[in-house]
C-alpha positions in Angstrom: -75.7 6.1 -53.8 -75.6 2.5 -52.3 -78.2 0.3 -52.0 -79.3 -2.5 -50.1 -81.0 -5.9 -51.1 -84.1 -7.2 -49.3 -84.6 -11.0 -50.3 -87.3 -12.6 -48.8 -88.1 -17.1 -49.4 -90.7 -19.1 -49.6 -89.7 -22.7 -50.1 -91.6 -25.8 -50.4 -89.8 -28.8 -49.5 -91.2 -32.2 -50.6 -92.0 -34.3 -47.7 -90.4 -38.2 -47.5 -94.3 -39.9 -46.9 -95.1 -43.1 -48.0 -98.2 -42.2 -49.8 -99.7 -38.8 -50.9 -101.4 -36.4 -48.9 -105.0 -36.8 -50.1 -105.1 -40.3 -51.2 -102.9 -43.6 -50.6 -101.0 -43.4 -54.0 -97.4 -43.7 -53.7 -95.2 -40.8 -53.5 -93.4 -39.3 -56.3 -90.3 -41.3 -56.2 -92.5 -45.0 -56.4 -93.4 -43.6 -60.0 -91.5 -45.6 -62.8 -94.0 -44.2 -65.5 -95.7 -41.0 -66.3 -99.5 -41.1 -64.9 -98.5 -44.9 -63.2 -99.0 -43.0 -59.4 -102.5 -41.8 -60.1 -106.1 -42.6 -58.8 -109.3 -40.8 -59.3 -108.9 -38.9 -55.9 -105.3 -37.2 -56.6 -106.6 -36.9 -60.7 -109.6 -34.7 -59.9 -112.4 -36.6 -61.0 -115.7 -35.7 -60.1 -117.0 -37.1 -56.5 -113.5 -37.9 -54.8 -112.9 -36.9 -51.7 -109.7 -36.1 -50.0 -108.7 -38.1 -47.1 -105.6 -36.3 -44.8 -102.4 -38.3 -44.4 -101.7 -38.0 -40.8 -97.7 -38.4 -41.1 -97.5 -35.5 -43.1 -99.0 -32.7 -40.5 -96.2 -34.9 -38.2 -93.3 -34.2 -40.5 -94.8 -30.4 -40.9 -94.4 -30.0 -36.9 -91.5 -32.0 -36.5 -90.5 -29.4 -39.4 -91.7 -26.5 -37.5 -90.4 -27.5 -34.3 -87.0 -27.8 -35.7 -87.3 -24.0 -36.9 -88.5 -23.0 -33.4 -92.0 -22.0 -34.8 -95.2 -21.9 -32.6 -97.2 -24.8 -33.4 -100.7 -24.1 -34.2 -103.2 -26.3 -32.2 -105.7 -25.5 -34.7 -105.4 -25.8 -38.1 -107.0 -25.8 -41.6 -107.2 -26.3 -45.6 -108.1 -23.6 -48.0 -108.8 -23.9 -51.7 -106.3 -21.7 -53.3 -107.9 -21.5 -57.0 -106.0 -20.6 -60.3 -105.9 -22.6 -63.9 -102.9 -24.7 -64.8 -103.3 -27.8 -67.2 -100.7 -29.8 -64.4 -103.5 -28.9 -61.5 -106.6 -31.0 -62.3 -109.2 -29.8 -60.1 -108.2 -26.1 -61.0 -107.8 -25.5 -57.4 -104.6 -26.1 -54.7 -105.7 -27.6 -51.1 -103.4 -25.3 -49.2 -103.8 -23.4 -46.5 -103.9 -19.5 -45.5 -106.0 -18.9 -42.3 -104.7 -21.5 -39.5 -101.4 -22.7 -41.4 -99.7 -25.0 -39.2 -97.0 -23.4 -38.1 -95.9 -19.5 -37.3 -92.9 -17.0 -36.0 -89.8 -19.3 -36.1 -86.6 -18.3 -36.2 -83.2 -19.6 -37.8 -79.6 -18.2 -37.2 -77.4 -18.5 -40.3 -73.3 -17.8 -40.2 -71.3 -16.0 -43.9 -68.1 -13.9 -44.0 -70.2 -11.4 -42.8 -71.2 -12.8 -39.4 -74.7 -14.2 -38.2 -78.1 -13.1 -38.8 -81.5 -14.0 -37.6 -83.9 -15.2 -40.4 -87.7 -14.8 -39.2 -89.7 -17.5 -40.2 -93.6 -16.0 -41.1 -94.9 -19.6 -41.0 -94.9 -22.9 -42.7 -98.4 -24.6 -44.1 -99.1 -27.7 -45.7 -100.0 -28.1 -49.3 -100.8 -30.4 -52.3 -98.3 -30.4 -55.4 -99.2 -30.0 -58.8 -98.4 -32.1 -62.0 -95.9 -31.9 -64.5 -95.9 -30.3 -67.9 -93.2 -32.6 -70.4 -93.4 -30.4 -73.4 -91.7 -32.3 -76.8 -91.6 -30.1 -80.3 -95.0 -29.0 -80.9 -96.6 -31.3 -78.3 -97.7 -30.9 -74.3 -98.3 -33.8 -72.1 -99.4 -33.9 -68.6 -97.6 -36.2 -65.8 -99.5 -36.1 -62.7 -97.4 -38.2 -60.6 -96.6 -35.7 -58.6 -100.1 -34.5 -58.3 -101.1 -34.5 -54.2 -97.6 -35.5 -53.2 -97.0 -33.6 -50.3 -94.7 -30.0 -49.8 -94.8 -27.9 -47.2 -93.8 -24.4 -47.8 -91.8 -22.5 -45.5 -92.3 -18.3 -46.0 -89.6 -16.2 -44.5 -90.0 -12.7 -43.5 -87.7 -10.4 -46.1 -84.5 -10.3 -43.8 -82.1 -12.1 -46.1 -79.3 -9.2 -47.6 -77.0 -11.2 -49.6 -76.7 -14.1 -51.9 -74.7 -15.5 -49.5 -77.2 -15.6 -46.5 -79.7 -17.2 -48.7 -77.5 -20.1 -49.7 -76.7 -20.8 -45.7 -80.2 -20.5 -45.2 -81.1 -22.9 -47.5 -77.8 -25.4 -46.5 -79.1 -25.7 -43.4 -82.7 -26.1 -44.5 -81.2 -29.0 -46.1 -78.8 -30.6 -43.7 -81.8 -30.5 -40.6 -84.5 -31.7 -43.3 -81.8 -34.2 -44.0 -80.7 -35.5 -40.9 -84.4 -35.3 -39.1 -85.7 -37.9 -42.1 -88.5 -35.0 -43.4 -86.6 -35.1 -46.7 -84.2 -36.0 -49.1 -84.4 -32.3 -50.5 -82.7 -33.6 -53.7 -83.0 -31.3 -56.8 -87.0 -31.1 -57.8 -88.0 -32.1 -54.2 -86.7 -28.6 -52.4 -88.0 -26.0 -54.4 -87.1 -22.0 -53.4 -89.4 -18.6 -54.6 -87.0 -15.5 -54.8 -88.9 -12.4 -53.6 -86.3 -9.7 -54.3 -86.4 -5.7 -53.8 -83.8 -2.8 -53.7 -84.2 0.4 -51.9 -81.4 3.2 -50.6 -79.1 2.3 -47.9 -80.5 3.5 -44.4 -84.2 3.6 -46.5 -87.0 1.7 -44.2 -89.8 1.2 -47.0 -89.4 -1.5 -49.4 -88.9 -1.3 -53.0 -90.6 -2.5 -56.1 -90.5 -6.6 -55.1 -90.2 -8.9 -58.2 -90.5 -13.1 -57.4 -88.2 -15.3 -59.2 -90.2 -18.7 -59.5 -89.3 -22.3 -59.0 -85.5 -22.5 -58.5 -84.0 -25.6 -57.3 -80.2 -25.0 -57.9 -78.4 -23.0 -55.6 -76.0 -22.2 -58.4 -78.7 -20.9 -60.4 -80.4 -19.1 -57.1 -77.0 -17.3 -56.4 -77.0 -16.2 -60.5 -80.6 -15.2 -60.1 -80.0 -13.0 -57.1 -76.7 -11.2 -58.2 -78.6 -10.3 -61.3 -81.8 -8.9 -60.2 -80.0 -7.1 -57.9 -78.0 -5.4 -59.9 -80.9 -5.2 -62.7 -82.9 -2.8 -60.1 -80.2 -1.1 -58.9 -78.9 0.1 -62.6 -83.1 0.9 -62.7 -83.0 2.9 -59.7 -79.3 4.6 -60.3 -79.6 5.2 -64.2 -83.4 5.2 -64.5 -82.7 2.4 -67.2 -86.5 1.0 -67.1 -89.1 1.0 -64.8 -89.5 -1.4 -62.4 -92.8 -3.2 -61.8 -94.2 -5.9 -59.4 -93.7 -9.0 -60.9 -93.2 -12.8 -61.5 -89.7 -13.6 -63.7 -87.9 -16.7 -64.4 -84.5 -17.6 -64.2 -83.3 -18.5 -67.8 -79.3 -21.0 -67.2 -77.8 -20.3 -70.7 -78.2 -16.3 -70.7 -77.9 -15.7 -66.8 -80.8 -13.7 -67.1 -84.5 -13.6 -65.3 -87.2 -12.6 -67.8 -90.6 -11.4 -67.2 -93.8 -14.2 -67.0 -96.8 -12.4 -65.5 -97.6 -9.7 -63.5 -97.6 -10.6 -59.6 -100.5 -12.1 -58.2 -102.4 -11.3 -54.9 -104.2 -12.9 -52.6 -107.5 -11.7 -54.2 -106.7 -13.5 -57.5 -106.8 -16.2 -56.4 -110.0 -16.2 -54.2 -109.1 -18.3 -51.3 -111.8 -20.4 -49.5 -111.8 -22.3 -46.6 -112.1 -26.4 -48.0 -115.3 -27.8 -46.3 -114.2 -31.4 -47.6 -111.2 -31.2 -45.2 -112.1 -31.2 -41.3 -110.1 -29.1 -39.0 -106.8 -30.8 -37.8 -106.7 -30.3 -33.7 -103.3 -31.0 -32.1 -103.4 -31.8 -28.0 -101.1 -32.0 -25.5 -100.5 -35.7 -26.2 -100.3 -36.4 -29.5 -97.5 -32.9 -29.7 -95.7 -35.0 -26.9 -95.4 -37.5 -29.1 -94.3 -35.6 -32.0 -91.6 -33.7 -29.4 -90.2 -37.3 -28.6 -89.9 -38.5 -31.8 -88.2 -35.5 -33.2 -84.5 -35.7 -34.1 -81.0 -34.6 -32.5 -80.5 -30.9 -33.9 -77.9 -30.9 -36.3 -75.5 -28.5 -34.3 -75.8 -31.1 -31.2 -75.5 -33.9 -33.4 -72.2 -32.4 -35.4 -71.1 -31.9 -31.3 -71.4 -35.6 -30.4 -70.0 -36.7 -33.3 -66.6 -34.3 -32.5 -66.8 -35.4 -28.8 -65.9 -39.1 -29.9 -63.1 -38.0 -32.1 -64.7 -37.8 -35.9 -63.0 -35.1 -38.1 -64.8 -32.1 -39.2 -64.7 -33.3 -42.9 -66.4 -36.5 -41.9 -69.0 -34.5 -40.1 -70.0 -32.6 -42.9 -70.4 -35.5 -44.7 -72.4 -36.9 -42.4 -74.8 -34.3 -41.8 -75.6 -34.0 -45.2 -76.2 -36.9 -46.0 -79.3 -38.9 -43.2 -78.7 -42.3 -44.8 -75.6 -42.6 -43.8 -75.4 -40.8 -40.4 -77.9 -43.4 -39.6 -76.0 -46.5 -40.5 -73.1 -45.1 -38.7 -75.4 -44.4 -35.5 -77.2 -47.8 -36.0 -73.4 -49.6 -36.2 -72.1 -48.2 -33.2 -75.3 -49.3 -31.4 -74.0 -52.6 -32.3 -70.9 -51.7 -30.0 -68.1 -50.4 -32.5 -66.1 -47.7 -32.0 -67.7 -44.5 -33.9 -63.8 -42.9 -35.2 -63.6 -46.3 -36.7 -66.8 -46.7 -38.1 -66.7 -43.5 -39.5 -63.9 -44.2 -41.4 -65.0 -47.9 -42.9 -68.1 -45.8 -44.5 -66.5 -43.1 -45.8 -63.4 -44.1 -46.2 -63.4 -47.8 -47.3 -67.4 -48.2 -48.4 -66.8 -45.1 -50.1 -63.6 -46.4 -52.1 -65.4 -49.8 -53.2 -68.2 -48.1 -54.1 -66.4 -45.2 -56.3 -64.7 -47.9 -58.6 -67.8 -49.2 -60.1 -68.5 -45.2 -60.3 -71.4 -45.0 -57.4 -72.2 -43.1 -54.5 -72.5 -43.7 -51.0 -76.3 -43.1 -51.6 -76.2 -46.5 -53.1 -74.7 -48.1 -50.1 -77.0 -51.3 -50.0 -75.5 -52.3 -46.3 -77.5 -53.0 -42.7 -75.8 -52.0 -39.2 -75.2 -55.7 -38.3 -73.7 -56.4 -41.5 -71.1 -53.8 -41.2 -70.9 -54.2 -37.4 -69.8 -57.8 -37.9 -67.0 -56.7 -40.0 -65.4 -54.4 -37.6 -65.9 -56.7 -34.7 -63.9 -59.7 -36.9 -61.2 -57.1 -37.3 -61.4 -55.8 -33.6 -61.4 -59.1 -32.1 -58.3 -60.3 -34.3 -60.3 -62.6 -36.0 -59.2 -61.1 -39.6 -57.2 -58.4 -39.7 -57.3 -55.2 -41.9 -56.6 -56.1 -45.2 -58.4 -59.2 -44.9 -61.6 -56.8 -43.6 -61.5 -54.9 -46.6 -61.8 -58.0 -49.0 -64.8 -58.8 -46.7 -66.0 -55.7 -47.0 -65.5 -55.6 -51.0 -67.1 -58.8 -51.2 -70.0 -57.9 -48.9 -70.7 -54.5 -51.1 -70.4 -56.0 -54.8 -71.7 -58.9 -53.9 -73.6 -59.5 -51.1 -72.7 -62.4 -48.8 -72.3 -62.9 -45.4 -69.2 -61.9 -43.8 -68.6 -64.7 -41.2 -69.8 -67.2 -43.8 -67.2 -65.9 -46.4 -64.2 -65.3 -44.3 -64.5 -68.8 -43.4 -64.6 -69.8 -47.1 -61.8 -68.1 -48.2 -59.7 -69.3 -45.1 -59.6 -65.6 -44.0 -60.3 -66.2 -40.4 -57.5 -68.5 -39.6 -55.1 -67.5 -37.0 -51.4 -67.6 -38.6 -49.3 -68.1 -35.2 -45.6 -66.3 -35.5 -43.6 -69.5 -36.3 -46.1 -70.0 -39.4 -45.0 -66.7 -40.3 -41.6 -67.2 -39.9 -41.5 -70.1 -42.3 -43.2 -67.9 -45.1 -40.8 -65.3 -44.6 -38.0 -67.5 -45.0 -39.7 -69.3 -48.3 -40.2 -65.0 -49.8 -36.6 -64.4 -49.0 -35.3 -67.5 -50.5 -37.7 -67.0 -53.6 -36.6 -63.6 -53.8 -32.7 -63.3 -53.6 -32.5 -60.5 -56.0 -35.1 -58.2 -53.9 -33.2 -59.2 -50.5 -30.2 -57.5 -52.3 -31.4 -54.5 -53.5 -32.8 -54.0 -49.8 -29.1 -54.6 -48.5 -28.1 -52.0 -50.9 -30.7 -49.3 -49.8 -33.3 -49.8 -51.9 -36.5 -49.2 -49.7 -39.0 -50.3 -52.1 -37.7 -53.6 -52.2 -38.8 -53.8 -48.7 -42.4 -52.9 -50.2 -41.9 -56.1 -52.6 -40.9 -58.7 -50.0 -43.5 -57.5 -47.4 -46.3 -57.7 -50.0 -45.1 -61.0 -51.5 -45.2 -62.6 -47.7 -49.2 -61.1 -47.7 -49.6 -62.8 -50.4 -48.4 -65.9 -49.5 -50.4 -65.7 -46.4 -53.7 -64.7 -48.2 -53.9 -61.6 -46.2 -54.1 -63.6 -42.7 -52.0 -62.6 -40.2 -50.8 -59.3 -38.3 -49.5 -57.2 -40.9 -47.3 -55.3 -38.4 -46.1 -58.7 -36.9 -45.3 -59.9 -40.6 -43.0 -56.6 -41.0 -41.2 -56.9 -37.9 -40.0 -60.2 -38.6 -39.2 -59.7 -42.1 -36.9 -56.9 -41.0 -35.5 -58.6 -38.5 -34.5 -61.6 -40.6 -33.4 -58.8 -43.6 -31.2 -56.7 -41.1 
């Protein structure tokens, strides 16, 4: 018989806020310590009060807008309450009545063509702490108590391991791009809900939930093997399946039972009466709208319009930091082809010999717009822009200021040239020869010892020309 999987995602996604959602403690990432992001608010003690961060029910519509959900006007908290030594009030301020967004939709392309995901809705909600467990010891980091998630519930319409990792690629690249967040491994968290039934069958089968997953590597393990788990339960009657929370373990490849799976009524929902409704009118939505970023297909679009490369626009929209220096740069008036390839080709290159990232690019618009100008201009040419640029990354300084200390700004007229040409070829008899004789890399030598001479100033095609011209 075949059989056909029924995945269905809930994903919480960490949001990039300045502060936490309840209280003005600093988001996770400002923690150097454990417990050194804490107040009495986000630490449950006794009288505190939560106070609602307005930029995060922004990012949540920004969020849902980007998903083409229906934005809910009216919205609330709910106290979702269940026992956990990381959740120190014993309750989570989520929401389940008026969550903030509903019925989305998201289109996702495999080997297998495109498919519509539904989205059920997305609702804001608290995180919890961290257990750090160490031989026969517990601790408690609560850090990342109150920082802010929201979680995004799909309707079960994913069939494949491969649709769920598209889903979640683009989840990243738009959450990415649109500045909601970094979605880095800990801040995008997925829940598997997975079932099996016949092929053709309309009811569902027994649904199991695969908890906190944060690797797609690992979500793509867990999926091919609870798949196949129920369908050798269902074809062989190997055991019987139940409904149920598992965990994915990385060294075996296996999920393994936690707990039975929990409904609504366990966890006795309430509405929070320290939280006031959130109302969302015309205007301040407007505003939202305005602010919200180019979609990700229209922004890979522009970028191919003006000549970037695919690769380079993959890289791009993955990574928000640096799409945004490249935007910001060619708002300073460079080319965008060319300022593609000084970030990710020469920033990328200076940055990967002292074994770093492009994350780490430390770098403003101007700075790197002044470069390219110098170059564009004829100021400096190439090679002497990438010392710039070397000296501007490991470093620091300012361009202008250092091409002018190193003498790489002069302009190095044709007879100047000439006369160091003439020096290289007298210093280098044996080289001039070898070139006479068909040696082509002693064209290489000669060329790169006139560069030299002329501490990378001058037209490097100029300096060529001449040489062979003087060779032949």
């Amino acid at each position: 018989m075949k059989y056909e999987v029924v995945i269905g995602l809930e994903t919480h996604v960490e949001l990039s806020t300045e502060s936490k959602i309840f209280c003005s403690c600093g988001g996770h990432s400002a923690a150097n310590e454990p417990n050194d992001c804490v107040c009495p608010a986000c630490s449950g003690m006794p009288g505190m009060l939560p106070v609602m961060n307005k930029r995060v029910v922004e990012l949540a519509v920004t969020a849902g807008i980007m998903l083409n959900c229906n934005i809910s006007r009216y919205t609330t908290f709910d106290k979702k309450n269940y026992y956990y030594p990381d959740l120190p009030c014993a309750y989570q301020i989520t929401q389940l009545n008026h969550p903030i967004c509903t019925d989305g939709c998201v289109t996702v392309k495999t080997s297998e063509g495109a498919r519509d995901i539904r989205i059920k809705q997305i609702h804001m909600e608290e995180d919890a702490g961290k257990l750090v467990h160490s031989g026969n010891s517990s601790y408690v980091d609560f850090n990342r108590t109150s920082v802010p998630l929201i979680e995004i519930v799909t309707q079960p319409d994913f069939r494949s391991a491969e649709e769920v990792l598209a889903y979640l690629g683009k989840l990243k690249s738009m959450f990415r791009s649109g500045g909601i967040s970094e979605c880095e491994e800990g801040a995008m968290r997925c829940d598997v809900n997975i079932s099996v039934r016949p092929e053709g069958s309309e009811e569902f089968g027994v649904r199991t939930e695969i908890k906190n997953m944060s690797s797609f590597e690992a979500i793509e393990k867990a999926i091919r093997y609870e798949s196949q788990r129920h369908i050798d339960a269902l074809e062989f009657d190997l055991e019987e399946l139940v409904q149920e929370t598992r965990r994915f373990d990385d060294a075996t490849g296996k999920t393994m039972a936690m707990r039975n799976k929990e409904t609504e009524a366990d966890y006795r929902y309430f509405p929070d009466a320290n939280l006031m409704p959130i109302v969302i009118d015309d205007e301040w939505l407007e505003e939202i709208k305005a602010n919200k970023p180019v979609a990700v297909d229209e922004k890979a679009e522009q970028y191919r319009e003006v000549g970037i490369s695919e690769k380079e626009i993959e890289m791009l929209i993955s990574n928000h930091k640096i799409a945004r220096l490249l935007d910001e740069t060619v708002a300073e008036g460079c080319n965008p082809k060319d300022t593609a390839a000084w970030i990710l080709t020469d920033c990328a290159g200076v940055l990967r010999k002292d074994g770093k990232t492009l994350n780490e690019l430390d770098m403003t618009a101007k700075t790197l717009a002044a470069i390219i100008k110098m170059v564009d201009s004829g100021t400096i040419n190439r090679n002497a822009g990438k010392k710039v640029l070397i000296a501007v990354v490991e470093k620091g300084v300012d361009p202008e200021a250092y091409c002018k200390e190193q003498g790489l700004d002069r302009k190095v007229d044709s007879s100047a040239i000439e006369s160091v040409i003439d020096k290289v070829i007298a210093e280098n008899s044996q080289a001039v020869e070898d070139f006479r004789n068909g040696k082509v890399k002693a064209m290489q030598a000669l060329f790169g010892a006139c560069m030299k001479e002329l501490r990378g100033a001058g037209d490097p095609a100029m300096i060529k020309e001449l040489l062979e011209s003087k060779l032949k």
